[in-house]
RODO-2510 file (C-alpha; in nm, 4 decimals, decimal comma):
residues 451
     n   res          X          Y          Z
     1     x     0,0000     0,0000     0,0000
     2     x     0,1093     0,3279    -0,0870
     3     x     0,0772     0,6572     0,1008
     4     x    -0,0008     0,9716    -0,0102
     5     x     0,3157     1,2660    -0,0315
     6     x     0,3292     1,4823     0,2235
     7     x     0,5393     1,8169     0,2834
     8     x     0,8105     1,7916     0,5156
     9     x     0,9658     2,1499     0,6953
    10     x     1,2401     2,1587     0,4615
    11     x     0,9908     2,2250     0,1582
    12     x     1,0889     1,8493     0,0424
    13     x     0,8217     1,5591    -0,0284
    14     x     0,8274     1,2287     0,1664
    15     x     0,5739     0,9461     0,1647
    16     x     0,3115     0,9426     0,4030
    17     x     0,3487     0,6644     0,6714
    18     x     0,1293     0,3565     0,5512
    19     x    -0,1783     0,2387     0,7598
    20     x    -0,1101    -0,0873     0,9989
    21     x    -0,2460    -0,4227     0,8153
    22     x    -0,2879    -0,7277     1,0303
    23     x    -0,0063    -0,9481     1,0978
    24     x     0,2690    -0,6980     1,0403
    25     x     0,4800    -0,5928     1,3576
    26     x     0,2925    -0,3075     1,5742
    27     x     0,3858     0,0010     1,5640
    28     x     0,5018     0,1922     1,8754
    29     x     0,2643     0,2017     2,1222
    30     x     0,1484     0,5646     2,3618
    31     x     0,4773     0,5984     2,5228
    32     x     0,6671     0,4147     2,3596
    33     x     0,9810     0,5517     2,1215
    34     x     1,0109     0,4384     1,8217
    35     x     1,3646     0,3042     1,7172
    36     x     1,6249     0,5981     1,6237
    37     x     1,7334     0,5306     1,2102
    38     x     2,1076     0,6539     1,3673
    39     x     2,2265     0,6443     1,6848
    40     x     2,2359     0,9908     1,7677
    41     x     2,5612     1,1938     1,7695
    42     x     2,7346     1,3051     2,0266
    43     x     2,6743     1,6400     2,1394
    44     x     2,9561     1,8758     2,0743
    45     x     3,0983     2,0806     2,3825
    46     x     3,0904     2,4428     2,2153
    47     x     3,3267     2,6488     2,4491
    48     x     3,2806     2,9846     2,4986
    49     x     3,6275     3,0943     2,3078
    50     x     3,4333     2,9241     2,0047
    51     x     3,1941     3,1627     1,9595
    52     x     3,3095     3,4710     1,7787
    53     x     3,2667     3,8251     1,9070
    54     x     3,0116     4,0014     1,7624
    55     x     3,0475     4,3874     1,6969
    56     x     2,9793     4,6417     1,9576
    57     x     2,6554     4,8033     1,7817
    58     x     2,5939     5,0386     2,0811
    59     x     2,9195     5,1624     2,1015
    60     x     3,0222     5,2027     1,7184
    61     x     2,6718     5,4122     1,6667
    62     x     2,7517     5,6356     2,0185
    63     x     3,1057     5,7030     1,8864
    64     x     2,9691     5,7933     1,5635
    65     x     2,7069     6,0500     1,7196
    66     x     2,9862     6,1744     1,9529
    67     x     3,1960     6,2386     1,6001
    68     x     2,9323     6,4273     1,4589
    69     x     2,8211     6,6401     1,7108
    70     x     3,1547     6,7614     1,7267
    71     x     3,1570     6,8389     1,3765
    72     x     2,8531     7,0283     1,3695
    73     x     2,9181     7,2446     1,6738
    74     x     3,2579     7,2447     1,7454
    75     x     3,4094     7,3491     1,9241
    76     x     3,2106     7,2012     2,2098
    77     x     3,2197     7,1521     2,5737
    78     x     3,1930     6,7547     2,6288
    79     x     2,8753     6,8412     2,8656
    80     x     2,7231     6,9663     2,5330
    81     x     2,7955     6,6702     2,3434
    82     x     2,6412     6,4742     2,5967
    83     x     2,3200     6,6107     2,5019
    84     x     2,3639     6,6089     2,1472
    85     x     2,3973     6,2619     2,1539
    86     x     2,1465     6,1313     2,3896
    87     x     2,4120     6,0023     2,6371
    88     x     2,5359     6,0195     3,0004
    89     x     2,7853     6,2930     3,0612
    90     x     3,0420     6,0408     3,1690
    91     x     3,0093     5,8372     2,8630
    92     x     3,0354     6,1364     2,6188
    93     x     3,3327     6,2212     2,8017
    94     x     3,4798     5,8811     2,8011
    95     x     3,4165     5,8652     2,3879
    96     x     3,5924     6,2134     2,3617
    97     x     3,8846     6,1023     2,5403
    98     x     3,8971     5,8077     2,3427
    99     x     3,8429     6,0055     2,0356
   100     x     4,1233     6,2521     2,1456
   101     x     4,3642     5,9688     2,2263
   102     x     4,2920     5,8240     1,8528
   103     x     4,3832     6,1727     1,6955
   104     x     4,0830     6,2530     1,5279
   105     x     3,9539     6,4604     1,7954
   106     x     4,2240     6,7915     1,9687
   107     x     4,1684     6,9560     2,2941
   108     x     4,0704     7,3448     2,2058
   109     x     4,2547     7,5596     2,5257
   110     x     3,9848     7,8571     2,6409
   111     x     4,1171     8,2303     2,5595
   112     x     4,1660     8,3676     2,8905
   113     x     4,2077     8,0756     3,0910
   114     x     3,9250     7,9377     3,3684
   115     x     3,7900     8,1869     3,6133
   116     x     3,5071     8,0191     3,7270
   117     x     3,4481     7,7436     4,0485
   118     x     3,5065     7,3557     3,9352
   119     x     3,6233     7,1840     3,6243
   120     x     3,6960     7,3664     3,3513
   121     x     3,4793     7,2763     3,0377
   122     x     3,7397     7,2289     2,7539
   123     x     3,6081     7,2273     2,4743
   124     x     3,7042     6,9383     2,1560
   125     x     3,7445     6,9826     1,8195
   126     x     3,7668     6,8201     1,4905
   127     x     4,1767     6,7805     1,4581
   128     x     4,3644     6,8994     1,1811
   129     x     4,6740     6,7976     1,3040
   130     x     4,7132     6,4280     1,2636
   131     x     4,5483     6,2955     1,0134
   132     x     4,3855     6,3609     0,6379
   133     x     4,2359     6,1264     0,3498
   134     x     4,3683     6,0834    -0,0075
   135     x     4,0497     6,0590    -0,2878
   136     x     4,0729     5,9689    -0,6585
   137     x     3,7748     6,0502    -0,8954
   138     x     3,8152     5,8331    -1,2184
   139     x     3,6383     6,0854    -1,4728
   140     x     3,5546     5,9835    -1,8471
   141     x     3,8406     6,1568    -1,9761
   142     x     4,0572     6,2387    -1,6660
   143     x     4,1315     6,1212    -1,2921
   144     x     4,1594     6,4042    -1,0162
   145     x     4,3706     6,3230    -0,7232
   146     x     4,3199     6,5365    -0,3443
   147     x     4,4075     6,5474     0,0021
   148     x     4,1458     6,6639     0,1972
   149     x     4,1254     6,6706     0,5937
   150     x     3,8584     6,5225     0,8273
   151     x     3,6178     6,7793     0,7607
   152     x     3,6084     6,7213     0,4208
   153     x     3,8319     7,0211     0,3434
   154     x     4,0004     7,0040    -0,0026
   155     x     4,4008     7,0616     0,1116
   156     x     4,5025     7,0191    -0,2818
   157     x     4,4277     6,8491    -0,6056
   158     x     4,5509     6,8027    -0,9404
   159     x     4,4179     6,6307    -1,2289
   160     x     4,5707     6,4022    -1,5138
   161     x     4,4124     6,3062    -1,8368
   162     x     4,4364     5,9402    -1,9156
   163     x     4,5625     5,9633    -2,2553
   164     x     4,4139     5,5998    -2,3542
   165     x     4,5529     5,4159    -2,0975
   166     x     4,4171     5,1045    -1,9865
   167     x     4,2338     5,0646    -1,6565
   168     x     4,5455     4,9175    -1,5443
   169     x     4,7507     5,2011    -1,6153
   170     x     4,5300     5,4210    -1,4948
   171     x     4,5319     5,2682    -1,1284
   172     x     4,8773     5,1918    -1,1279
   173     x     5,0017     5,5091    -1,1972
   174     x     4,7361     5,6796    -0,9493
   175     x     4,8460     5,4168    -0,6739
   176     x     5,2099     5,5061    -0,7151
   177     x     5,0982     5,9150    -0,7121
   178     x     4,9028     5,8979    -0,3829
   179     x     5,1861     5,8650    -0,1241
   180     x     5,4236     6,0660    -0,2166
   181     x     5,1167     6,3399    -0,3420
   182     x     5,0181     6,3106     0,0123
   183     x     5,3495     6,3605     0,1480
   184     x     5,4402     6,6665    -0,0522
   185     x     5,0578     6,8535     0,0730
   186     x     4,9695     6,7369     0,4051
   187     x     5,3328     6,6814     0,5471
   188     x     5,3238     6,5377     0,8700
   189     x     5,0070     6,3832     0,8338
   190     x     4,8795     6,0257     0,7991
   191     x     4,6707     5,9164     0,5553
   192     x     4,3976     5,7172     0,6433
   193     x     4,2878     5,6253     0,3767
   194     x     4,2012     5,6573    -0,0136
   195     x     3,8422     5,7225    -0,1148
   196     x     3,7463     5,6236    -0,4844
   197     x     3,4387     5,7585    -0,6754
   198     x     3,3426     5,7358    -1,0448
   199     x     3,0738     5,7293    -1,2315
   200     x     2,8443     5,4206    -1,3792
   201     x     2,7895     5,0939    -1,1932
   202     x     3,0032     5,0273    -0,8553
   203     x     2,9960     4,7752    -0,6371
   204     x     3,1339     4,8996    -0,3186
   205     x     3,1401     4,5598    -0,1327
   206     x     3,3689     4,3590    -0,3914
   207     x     3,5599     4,6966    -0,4562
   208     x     3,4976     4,6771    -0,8644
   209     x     3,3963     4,8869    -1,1239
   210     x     3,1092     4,6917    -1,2902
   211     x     3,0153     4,9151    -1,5990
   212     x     3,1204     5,2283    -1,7043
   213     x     3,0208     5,3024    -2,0328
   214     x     3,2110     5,6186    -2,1020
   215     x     3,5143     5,4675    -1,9877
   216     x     3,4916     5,1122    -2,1758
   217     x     3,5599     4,9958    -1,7633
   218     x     3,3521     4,6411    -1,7054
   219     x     3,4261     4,4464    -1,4119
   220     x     3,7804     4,5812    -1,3028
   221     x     3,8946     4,4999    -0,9712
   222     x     3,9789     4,8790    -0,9044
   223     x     4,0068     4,8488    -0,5214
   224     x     4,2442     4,5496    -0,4505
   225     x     4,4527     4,6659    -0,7416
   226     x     4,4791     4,9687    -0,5407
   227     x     4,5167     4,8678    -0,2242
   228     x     4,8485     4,6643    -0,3354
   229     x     5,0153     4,9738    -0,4822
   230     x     4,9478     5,2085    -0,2644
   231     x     4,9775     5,0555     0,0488
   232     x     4,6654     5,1771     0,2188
   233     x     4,2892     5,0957     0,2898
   234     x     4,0900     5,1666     0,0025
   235     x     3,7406     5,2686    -0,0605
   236     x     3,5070     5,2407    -0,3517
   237     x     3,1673     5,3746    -0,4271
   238     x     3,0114     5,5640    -0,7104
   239     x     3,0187     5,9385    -0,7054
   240     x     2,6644     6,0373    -0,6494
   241     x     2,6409     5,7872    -0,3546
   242     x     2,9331     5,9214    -0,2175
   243     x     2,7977     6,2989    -0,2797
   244     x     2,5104     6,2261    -0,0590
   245     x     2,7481     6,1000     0,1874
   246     x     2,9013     6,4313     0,1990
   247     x     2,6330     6,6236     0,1683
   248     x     2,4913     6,4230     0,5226
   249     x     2,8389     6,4826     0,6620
   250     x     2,9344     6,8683     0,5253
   251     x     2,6671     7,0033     0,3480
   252     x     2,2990     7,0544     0,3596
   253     x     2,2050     6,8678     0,6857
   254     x     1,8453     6,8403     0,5132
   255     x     2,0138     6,5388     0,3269
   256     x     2,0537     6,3630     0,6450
   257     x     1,6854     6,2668     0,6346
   258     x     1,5807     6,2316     0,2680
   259     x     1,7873     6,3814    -0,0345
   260     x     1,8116     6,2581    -0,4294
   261     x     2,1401     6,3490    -0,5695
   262     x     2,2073     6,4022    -0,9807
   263     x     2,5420     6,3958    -1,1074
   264     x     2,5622     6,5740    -1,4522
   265     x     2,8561     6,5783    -1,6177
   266     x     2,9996     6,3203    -1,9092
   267     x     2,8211     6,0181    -1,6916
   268     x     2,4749     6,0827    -1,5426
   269     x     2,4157     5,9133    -1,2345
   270     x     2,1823     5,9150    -0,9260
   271     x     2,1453     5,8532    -0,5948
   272     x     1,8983     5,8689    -0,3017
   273     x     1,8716     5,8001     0,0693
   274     x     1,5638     5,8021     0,2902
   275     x     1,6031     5,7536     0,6986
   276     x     1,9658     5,9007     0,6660
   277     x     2,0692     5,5572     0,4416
   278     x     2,1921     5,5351     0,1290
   279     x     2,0208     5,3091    -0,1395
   280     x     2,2110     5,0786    -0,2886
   281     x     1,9635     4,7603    -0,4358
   282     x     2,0896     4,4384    -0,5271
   283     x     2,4841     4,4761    -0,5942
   284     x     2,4442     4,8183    -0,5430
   285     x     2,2748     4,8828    -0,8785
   286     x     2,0442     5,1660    -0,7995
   287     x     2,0795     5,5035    -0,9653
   288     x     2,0880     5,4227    -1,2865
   289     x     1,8902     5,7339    -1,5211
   290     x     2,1370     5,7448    -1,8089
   291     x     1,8046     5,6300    -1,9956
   292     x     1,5366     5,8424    -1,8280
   293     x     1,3117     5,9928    -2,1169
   294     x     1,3253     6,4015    -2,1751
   295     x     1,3406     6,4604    -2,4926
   296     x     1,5338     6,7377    -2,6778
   297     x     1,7657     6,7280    -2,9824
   298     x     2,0129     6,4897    -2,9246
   299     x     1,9144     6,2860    -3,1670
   300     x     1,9645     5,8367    -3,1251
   301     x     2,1334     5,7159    -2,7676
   302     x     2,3394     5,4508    -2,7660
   303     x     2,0948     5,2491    -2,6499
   304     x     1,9385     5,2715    -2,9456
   305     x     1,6177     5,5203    -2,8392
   306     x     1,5772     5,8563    -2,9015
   307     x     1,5518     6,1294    -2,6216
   308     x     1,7601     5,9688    -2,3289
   309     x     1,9214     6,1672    -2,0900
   310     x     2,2358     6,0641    -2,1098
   311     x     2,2715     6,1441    -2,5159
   312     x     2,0667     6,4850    -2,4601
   313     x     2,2389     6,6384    -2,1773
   314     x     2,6191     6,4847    -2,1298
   315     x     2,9383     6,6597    -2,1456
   316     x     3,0144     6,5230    -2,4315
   317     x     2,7209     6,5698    -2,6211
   318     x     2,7210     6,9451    -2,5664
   319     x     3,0643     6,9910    -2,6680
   320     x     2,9951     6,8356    -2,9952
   321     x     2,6985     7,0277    -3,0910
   322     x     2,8539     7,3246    -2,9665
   323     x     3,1655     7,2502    -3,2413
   324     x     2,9194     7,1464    -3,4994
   325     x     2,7254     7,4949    -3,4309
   326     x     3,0985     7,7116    -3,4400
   327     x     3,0324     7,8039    -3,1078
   328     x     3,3781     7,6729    -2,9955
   329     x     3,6536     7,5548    -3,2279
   330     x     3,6864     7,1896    -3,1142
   331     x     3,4422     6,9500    -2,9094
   332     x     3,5370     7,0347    -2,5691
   333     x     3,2832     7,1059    -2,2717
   334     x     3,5611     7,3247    -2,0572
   335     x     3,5784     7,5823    -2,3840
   336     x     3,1589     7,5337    -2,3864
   337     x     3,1916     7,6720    -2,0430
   338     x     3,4278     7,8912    -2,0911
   339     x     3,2247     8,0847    -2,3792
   340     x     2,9272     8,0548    -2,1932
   341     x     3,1306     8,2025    -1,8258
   342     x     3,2047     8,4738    -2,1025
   343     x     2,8571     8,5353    -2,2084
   344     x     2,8089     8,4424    -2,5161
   345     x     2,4765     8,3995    -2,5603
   346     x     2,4806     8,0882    -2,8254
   347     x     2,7049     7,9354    -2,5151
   348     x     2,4469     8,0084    -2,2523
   349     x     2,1844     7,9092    -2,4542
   350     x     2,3007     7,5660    -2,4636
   351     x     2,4096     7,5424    -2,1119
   352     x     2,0633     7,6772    -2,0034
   353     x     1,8624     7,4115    -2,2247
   354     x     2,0772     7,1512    -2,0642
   355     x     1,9613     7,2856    -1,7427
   356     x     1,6038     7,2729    -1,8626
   357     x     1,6578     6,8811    -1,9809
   358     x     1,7626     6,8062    -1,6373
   359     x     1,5393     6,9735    -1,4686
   360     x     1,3006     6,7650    -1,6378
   361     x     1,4268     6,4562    -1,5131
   362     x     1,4337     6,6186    -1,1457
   363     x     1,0671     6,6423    -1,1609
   364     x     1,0297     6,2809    -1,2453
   365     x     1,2407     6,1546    -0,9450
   366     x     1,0610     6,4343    -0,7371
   367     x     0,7685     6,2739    -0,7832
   368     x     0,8558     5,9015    -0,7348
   369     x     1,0817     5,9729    -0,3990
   370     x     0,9765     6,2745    -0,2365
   371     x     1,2732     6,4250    -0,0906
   372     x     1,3443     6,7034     0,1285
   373     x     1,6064     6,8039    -0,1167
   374     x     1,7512     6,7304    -0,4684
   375     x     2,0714     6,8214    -0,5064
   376     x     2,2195     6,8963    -0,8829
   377     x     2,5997     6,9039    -0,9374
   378     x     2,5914     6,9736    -1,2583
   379     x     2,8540     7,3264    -1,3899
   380     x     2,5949     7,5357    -1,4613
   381     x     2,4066     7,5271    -1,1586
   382     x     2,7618     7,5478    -0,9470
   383     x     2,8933     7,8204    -1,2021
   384     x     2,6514     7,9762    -1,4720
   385     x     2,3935     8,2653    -1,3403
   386     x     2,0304     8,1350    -1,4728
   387     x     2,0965     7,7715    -1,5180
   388     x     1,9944     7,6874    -1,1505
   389     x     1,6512     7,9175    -1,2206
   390     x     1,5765     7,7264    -1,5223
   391     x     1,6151     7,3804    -1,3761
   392     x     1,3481     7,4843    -1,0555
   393     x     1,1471     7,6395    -1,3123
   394     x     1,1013     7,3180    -1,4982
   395     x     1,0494     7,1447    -1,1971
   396     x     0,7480     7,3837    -1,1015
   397     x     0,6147     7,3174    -1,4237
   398     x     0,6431     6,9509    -1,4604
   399     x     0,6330     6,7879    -1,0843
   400     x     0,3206     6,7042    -0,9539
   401     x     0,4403     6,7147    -0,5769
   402     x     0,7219     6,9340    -0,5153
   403     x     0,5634     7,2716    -0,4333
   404     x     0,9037     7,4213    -0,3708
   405     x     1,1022     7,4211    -0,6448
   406     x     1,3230     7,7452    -0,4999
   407     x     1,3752     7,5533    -0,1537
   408     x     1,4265     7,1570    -0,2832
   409     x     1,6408     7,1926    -0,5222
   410     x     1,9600     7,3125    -0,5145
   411     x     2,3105     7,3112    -0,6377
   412     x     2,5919     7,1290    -0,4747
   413     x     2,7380     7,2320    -0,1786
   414     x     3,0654     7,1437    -0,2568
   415     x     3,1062     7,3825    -0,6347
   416     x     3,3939     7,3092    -0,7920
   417     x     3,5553     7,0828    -0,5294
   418     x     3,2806     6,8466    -0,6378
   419     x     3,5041     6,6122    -0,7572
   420     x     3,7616     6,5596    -0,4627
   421     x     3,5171     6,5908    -0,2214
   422     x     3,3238     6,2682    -0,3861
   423     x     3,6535     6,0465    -0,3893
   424     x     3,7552     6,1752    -0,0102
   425     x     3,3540     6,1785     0,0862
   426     x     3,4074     5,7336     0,0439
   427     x     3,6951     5,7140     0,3542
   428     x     3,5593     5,9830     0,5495
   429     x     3,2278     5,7980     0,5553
   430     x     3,3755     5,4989     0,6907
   431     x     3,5749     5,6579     0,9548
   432     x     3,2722     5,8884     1,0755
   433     x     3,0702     5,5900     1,0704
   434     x     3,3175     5,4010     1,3241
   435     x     3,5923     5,6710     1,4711
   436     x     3,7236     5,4076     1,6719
   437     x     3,7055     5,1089     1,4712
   438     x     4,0375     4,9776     1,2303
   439     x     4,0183     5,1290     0,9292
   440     x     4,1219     4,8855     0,7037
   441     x     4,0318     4,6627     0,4455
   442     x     3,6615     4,4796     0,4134
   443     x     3,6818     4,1038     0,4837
   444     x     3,7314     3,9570     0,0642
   445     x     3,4143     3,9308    -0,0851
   446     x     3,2980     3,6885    -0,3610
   447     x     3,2788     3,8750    -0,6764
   448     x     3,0500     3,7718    -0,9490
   449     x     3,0674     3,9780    -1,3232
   450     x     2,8068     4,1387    -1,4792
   451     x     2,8160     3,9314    -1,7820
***
């Protein structure tokens, strides 16, 4: 006789246990076991120097809010901190000392020394003194290196064009730059770190570039080949994630609650955070809007549509209609901007109906996320009078929620340091996020390409 299938807990099917026919052996009786299939296996003594320690939650996320009320109001008296951060006055001023100890924190002597009954209040400070960042932005047609300190200061930068070099080359001969680049502009100081940002697809846990269509880039290990040249933790992420991330940390504190960030330049990315965290989707996908429909004259994408984005409002786009127009002598967007800086009104015209285009494609993510900012970096809005008007304009016209247009969007806070600041934005995340943990390397993680 056979039984029926039944669903065990592990989603598999076994057979259901046949009914008892006459003159087979009974079956176990109330209270009685029925015979193990195994003899069972002996229980393993776990000891307690088995079991791995687990992170300190509490103390990485009261650090981190002890690190950031200093940065916003420093310099602070550690009695204040305690109540910016929701703690006990002895355990904000056990964090500062700890912080002071690990350099990131200094000591800020009163003018006129302490004239008043008990301790002193001396008041801590973000320090300059000890330590700074290194960042690398991989651009389309150049990389910019920086040193920046721990408030997200840009110390110096310079920027080399890759001359077709492979990605290899590229890395390798930023790697080798860092250090002594470092050394020569924050002398004295230790780097913590390098922070990374480009454009297109980046997967910040395995540390590779996935896609980047303007630079031909598809799943290069740009992290660990890094990290073994220049001798230093490394950091990856893409830039408008890693705008946000400054923007939380040094800019407008409205993006510490919900922002959407647009990066406009020869790549067009976005990013968005709501709660204070930073979307990333399955292998950190999100922010793709290369593709996002507006229109205009820019004739076929790559992708094979008409009226994308990314072929209507790029860099590179511009500067070639701008040559094809004689409005500039050869295809470059830095003469574009230039002529247009320079008011020439063909210039500006362009610039401004890129600024339109994009503000087009504000509206739509305006309406789908519902920030309490956007934020554009995008040159005309950091450095062209009008273009930031036209974008909000087209906003008011096309969005169906944001009522605002003059308050939620706005320009980057960082101008033309937009660039640095992304690349140094990646370390000085990490290290605000945990001040007192190491700052080293993520634990390897497997890697799967795209393709």
């Amino acid at each position: 006789m056979h039984g029926t299938s039944v669903v065990t807990g592990s989603g598999l099917t076994s057979p259901a246990p046949a009914r008892w026919q006459p003159g087979q052996a009974a079956p176990p009786g109330r209270g009685e076991r029925a015979p193990a299939a195994h003899p069972p296996a002996a229980a393993a003594q776990v000891r307690r120097s088995d079991i791995p320690a687990s992170a300190d939650r509490r103390r990485t996320s009261s650090a981190s809010d002890v690190l950031l009320a200093i940065l916003d109001h420093g310099p602070v008296p550690r009695s204040t901190i305690a109540r910016l951060a929701g703690l006990s006055p002895a355990a904000a001023g056990r964090y500062c000392t700890a912080l002071v100890r690990g350099g990131l924190v200094r000591e800020v002597p009163r003018q006129g020394g302490h004239n008043g009954a008990g301790r002193p209040h001396v008041p801590v400070d973000i320090s300059d003194q000890r330590y700074v960042v290194c960042g690398l932005h991989i651009g389309a047609l150049a990389s910019t290196l920086a040193v920046l300190d721990l408030c997200g200061r840009v110390i110096a930068r310079e920027s080399h064009p890759h001359r077709g070099l492979p990605p290899a080359g590229i890395l390798a001969w930023a790697a080798c730059r860092i250090p002594g680049f470092a050394a020569e502009f924050a002398p004295g100081r230790e780097p913590l770190g390098l922070g990374v940002a480009t454009g297109g697809w980046v997967d910040p846990a395995a540390g590779v570039v996935v896609d980047h269509p303007a630079l031909g880039w598809r799943d290069v290990s740009a992290r660990d080949l890094l990290a073994g040249i220049a001798g230093m933790p490394v950091r990856i992420d893409s830039h408008a994630r890693a705008l946000i991330k400054a923007e939380q940390l040094f800019g407008d504190r409205r993006s510490r609650d919900s922002v959407v960030h647009m990066f406009v330049g020869n790549v067009i990315d976005a990013a968005f955070a709501t709660g204070g965290t930073v979307h990333q989707g399955p292998r950190s996908a999100a922010g793709s809007v290369a593709h996002l429909p507006v229109g205009g004259r820019s004739g076929d994408c790559g992708c094979g549509q008409p009226g994308c984005l990314q072929a209507a409002v790029s860099e590179d786009s511009l500067a070639r209609r701008a040559a094809s127009a004689g409005i500039i002598r050869e295809p470059s967007f830095l003469a574009l901007l230039a002529s247009a800086g320079a008011g020439r009104a063909e210039a500006l015209y362009l610039m401004r109906e890129r600024a339109r285009l994009v503000g087009r494609a504000a509206a739509m993510l305006l309406d789908v996320l519902n920030p309490d900012v956007l934020v554009v970096a995008e040159a005309g809005a950091i450095r062209l009078p009008g273009c930031l008007d036209v974008m909000r304009a087209e906003v008011a016209r096309r969005s169906h929620t944001c009522r605002d247009p003059g308050r939620v969007v706005v320009a980057s806070s960082f101008g033309e340091d937009v660039l640095p600041v992304s690349a140094g934005a990646v370390m000085l995340d990490a290290i605000y996020s945990d001040p007192l943990g190491p700052h080293v390397l993520d634990p390897p993680h497997e890697y799967a390409p795209a393709s």
